[in-house]
Backbone as JSON, one array per atom type, in Angstrom:
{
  "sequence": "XXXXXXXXXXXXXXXXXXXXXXXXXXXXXXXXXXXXXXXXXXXXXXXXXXXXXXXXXXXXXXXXXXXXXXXXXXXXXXXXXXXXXXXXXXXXXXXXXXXXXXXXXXXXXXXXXX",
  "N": [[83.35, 124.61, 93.93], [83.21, 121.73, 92.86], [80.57, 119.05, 91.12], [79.6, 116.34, 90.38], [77.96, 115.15, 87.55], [76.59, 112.4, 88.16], [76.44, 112.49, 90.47], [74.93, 114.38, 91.22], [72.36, 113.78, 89.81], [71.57, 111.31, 90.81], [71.18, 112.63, 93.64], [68.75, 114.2, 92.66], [66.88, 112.83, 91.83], [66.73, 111.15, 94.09], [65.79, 112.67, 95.86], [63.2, 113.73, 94.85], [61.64, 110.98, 94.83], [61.49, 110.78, 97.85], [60.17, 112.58, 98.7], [57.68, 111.72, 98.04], [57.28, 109.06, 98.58], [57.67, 108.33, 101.98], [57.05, 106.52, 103.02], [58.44, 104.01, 103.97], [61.35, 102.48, 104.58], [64.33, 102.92, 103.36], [66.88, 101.43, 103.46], [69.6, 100.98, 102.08], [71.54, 99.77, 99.3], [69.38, 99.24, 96.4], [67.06, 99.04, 98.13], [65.01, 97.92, 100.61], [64.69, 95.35, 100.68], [66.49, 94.92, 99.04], [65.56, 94.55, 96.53], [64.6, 96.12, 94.89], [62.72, 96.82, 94.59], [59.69, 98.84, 95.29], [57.1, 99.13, 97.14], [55.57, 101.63, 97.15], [52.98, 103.56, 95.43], [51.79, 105.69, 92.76], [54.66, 106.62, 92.35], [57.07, 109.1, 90.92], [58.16, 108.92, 87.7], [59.52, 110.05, 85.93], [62.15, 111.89, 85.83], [63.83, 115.39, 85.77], [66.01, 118.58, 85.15], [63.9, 120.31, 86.84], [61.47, 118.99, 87.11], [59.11, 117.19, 88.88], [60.89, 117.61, 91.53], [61.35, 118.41, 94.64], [62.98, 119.66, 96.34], [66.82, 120.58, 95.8], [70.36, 120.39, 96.28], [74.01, 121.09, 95.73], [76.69, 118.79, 96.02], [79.88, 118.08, 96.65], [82.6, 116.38, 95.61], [82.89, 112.85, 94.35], [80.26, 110.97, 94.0], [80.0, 107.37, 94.75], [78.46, 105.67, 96.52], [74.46, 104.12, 97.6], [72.07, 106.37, 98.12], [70.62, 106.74, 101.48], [67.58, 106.48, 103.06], [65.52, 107.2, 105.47], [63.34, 107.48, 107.68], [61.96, 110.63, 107.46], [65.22, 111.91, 106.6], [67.56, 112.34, 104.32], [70.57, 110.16, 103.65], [73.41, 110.57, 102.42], [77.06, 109.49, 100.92], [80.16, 110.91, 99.58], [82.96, 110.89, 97.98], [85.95, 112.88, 98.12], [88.82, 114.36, 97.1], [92.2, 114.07, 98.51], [95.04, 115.53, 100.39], [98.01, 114.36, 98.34], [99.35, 110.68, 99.29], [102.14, 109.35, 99.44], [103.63, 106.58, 97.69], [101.09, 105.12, 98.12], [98.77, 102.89, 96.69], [96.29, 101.78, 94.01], [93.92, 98.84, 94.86], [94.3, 96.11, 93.36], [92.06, 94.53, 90.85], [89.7, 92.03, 89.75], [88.31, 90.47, 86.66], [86.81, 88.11, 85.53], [89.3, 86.47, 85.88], [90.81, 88.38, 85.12], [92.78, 91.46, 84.88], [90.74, 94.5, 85.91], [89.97, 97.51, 85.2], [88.09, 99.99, 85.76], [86.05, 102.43, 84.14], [85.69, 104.7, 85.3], [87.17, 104.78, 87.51], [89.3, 106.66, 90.24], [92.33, 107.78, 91.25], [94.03, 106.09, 94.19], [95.74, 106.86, 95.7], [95.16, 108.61, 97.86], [94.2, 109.93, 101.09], [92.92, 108.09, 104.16], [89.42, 108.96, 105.54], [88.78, 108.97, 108.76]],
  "CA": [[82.87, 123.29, 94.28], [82.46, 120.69, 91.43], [79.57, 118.31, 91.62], [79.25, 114.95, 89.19], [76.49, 114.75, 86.95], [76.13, 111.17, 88.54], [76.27, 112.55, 92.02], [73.43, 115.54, 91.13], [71.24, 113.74, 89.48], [71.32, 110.59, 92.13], [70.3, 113.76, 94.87], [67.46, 114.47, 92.6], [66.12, 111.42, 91.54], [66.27, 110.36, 95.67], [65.07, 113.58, 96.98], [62.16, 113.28, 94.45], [61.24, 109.63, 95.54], [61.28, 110.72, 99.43], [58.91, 113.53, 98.81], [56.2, 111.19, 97.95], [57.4, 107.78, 99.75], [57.99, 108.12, 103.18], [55.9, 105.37, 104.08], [59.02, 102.73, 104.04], [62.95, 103.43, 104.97], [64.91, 102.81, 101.5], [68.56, 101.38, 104.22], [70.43, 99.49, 101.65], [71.33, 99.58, 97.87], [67.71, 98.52, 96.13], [65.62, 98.62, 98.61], [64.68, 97.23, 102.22], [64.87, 93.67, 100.43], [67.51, 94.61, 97.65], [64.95, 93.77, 94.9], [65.19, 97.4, 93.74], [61.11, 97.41, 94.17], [59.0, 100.0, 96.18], [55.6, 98.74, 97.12], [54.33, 102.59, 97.05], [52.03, 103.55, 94.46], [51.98, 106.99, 92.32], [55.27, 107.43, 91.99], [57.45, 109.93, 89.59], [58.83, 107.92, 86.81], [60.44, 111.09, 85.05], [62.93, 113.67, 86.01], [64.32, 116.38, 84.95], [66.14, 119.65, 86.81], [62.64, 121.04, 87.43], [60.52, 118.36, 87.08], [59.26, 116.03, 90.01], [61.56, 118.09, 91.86], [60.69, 119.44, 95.49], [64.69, 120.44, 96.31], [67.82, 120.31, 94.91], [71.77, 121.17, 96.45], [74.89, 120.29, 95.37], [77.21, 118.13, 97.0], [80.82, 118.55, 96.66], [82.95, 115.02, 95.84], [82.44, 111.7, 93.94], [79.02, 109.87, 94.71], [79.9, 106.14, 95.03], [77.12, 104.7, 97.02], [73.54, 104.44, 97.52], [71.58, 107.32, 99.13], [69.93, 105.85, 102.41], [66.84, 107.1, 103.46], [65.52, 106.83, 106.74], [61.97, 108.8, 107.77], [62.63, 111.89, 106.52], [66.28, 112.0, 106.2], [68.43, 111.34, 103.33], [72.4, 110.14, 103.93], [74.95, 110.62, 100.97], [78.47, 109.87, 101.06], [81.0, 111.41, 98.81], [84.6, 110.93, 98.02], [86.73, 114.22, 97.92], [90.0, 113.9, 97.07], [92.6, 115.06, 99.48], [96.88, 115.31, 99.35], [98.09, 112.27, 98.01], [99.5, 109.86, 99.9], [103.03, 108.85, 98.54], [103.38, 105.22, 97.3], [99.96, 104.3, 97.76], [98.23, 102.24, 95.33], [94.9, 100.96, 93.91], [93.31, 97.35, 94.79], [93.63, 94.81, 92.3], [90.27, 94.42, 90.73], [89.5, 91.21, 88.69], [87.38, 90.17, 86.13], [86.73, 86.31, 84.53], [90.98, 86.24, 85.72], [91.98, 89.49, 84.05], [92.7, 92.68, 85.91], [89.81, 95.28, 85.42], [89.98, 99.01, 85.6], [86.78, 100.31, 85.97], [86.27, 103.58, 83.24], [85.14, 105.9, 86.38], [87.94, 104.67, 88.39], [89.59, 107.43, 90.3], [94.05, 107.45, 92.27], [94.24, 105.45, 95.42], [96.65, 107.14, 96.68], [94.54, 109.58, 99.01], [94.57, 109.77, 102.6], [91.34, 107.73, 104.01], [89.25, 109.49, 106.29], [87.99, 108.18, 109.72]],
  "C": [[82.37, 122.62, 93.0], [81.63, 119.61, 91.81], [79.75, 117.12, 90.34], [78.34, 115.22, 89.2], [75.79, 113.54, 87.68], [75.43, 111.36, 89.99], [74.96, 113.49, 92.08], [72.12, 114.58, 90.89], [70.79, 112.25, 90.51], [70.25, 111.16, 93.5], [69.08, 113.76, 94.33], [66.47, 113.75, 92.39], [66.26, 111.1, 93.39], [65.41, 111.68, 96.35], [63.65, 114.0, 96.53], [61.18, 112.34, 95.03], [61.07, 110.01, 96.83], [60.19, 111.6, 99.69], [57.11, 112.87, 98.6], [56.41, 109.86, 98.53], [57.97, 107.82, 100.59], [57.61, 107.02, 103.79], [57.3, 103.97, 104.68], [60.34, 103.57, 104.14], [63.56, 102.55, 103.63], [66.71, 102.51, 102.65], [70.05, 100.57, 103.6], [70.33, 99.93, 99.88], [69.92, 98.59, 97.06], [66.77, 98.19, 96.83], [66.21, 98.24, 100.11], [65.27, 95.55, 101.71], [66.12, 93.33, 99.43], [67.07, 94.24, 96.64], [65.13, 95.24, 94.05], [63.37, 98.19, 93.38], [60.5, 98.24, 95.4], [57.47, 99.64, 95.57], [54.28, 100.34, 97.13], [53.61, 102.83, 96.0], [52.35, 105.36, 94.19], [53.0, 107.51, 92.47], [56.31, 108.5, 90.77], [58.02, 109.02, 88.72], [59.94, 108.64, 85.58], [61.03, 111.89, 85.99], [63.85, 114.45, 85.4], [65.07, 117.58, 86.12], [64.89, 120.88, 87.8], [61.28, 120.13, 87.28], [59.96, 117.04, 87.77], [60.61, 116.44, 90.74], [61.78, 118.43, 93.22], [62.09, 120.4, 95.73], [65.84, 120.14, 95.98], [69.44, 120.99, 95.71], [72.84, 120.58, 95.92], [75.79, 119.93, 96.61], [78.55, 117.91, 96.13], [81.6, 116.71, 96.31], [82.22, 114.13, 94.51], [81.58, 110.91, 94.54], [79.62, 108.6, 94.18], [78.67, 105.15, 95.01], [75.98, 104.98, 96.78], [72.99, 105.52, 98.0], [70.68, 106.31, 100.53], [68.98, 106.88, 102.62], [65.58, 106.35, 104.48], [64.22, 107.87, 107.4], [62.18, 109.82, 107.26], [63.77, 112.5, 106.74], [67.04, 111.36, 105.31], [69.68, 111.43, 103.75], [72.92, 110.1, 103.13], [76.12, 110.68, 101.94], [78.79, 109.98, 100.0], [82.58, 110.88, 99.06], [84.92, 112.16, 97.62], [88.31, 113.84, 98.32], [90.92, 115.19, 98.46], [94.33, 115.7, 99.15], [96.68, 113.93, 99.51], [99.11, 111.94, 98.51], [100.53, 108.94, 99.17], [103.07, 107.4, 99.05], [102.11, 104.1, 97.43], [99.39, 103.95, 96.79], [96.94, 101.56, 95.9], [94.84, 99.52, 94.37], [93.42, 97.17, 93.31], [92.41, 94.43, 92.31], [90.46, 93.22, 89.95], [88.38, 90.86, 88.13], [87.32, 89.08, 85.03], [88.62, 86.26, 84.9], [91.72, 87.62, 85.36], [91.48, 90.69, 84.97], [91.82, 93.69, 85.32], [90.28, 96.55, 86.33], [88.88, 99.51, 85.16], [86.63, 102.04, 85.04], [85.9, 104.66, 84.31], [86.39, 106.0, 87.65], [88.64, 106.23, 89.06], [91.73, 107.31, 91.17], [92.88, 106.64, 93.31], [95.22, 106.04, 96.26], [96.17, 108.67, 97.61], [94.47, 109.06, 100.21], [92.77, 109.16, 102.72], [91.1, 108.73, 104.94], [88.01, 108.82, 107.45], [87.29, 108.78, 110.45]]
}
């Protein structure tokens, strides 16, 4: 099972933050309001893989999204690639007119899953 650096340290940096703010549900990229601010007080401002820590697993896949967190549960989704899915193709992405490929980008041509 391979894990992203992006996708680990996302888990630990959120499962940090939930150990000491429960007080508010975190349901949305940045926040309740999307400002990206958290009205709790005292929390960690460093981490590390043992530091401001309480638990830690890995999770299998490409992290994407935000983590949601919801009284004391956190939700991750992952992408995990699957077979590929002949002649499928990426979305056209644009940027100022000009087609952008994103340096993290990953195929399109995987099966979705419902």
């Amino acid at each position: 099972m391979k894990v992203s650096r992006v996708t680990s340290f996302a888990l630990l940096a959120f499962a940090s933050l939930t150990t000491v703010a429960t007080a508010a549900n975190w349901p949305q990229w940045r926040g309740p309001d999307g400002s990206g601010i958290s009205t709790e007080k005292n929390l960690p401002a460093e981490w590390t893989p043992t530091k401001n820590i309480k638990w830690k697993t890995p999770i299998e896949g490409r992290g994407h999204s935000s983590p949601i967190v919801w009284g004391n549960r956190i939700f991750l989704t992952t992408a995990i690639e699957g077979a590929v899915v002949p002649g499928a193709k990426a979305v056209t992405h644009l940027n100022e007119g000009r087609v952008f490929l994103h340096p993290d980008s990953v195929g399109a041509d995987w099966p979705s899953f419902t």
